[in-house]
C-alpha positions in Angstrom: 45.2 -36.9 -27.8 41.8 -38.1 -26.6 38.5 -36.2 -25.9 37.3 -35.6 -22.6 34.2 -33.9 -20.6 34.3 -31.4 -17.5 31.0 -30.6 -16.2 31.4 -28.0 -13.5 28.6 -26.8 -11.6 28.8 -23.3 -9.9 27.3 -23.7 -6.3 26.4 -19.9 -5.9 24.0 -19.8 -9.5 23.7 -23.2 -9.8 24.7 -22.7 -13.6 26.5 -25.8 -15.7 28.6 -26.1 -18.2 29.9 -28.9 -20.4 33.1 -28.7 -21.6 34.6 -31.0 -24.1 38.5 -30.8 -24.1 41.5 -32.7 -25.1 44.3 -33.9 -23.3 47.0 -36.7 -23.0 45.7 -40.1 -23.8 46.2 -41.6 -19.9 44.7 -38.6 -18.4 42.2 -40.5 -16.4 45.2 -42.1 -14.9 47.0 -39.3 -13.4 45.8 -38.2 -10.0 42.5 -36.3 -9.9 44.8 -33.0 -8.7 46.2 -33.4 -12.8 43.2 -34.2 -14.1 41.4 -30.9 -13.0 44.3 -29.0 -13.6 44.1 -30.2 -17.1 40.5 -29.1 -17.5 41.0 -26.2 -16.2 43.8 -24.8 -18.7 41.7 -25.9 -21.6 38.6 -24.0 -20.5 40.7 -20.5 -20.0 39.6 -18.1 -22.5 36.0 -19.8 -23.7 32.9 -18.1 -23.0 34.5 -14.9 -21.7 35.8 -17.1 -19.0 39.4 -15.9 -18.6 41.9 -16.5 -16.0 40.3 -19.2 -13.6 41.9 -19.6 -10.7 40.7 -22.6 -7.9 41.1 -24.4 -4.9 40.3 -28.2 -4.5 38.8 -29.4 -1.1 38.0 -32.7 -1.9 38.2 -35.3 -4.7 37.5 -38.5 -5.5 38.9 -40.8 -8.6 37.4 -44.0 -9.8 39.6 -46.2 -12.2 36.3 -48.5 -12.9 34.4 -45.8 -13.9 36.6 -43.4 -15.3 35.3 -40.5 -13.8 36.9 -38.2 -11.2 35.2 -35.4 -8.8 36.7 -32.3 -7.8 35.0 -29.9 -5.2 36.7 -26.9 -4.2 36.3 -22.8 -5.0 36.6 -20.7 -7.7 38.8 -17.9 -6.4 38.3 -14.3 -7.5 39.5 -11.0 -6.8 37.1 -10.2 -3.8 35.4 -14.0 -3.8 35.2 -17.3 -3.5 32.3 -19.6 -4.9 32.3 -23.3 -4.4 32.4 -25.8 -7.4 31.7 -29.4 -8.5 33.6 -31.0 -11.0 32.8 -34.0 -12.9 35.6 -35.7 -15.0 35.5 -38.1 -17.7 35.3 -39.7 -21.8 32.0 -37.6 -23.4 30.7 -40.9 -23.3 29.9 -43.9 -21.9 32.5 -46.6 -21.8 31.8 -50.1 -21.4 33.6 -50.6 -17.8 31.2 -47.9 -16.6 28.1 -49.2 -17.7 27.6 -51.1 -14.5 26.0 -48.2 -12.8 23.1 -48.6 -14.6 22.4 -51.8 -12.6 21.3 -48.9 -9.6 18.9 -47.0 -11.7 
């Protein structure tokens, strides 16, 4: 098992939270529908969150980088609220280190 990061911003509140959470070793690898699926069932149940359920508009995965980002909607009883996602290692890896070369 290896340690990963989900940062998911709420678009309504504009709250974050980072989530550490474990999953298979070659999660980055799967598709990015996997990867947030993943997150997801590790975050049920922390922080009073409960039963999350989503929809994913968009996503984009970059095997350089390691990361992956989901938008889409949390989906409630009487609501929808949009979502980002980031996912990726909680830290920085060598092959993604490049991006600094834009800062």
């Amino acid at each position: 098992m290896t340690r990963y990061l989900g940062v998911l911003v709420h678009g309504v509140s504009g709250g974050e939270g980072r989530y550490e959470f474990e999953g298979p070793d070659d999660l980055l690898r799967k598709t990015p529908v996997r990867i947030m699926r993943a997150f997801m069932e590790s975050i049920e149940g922390k922080d009073d969150i409960g039963y999350v359920d989503y929809e994913i508009n968009a996503a984009l995965k970059s095997d350089r980088h390691e990361i992956t980002a989901v938008i889409g909607e949390l989906v409630f009883e009487d609501d929808t609220q949009s979502f980002m996602c980031m996912l990726s290692y909680p830290e920085i890896r060598a092959s993604s280190q490049s991006v600094s070369r834009f800062m």
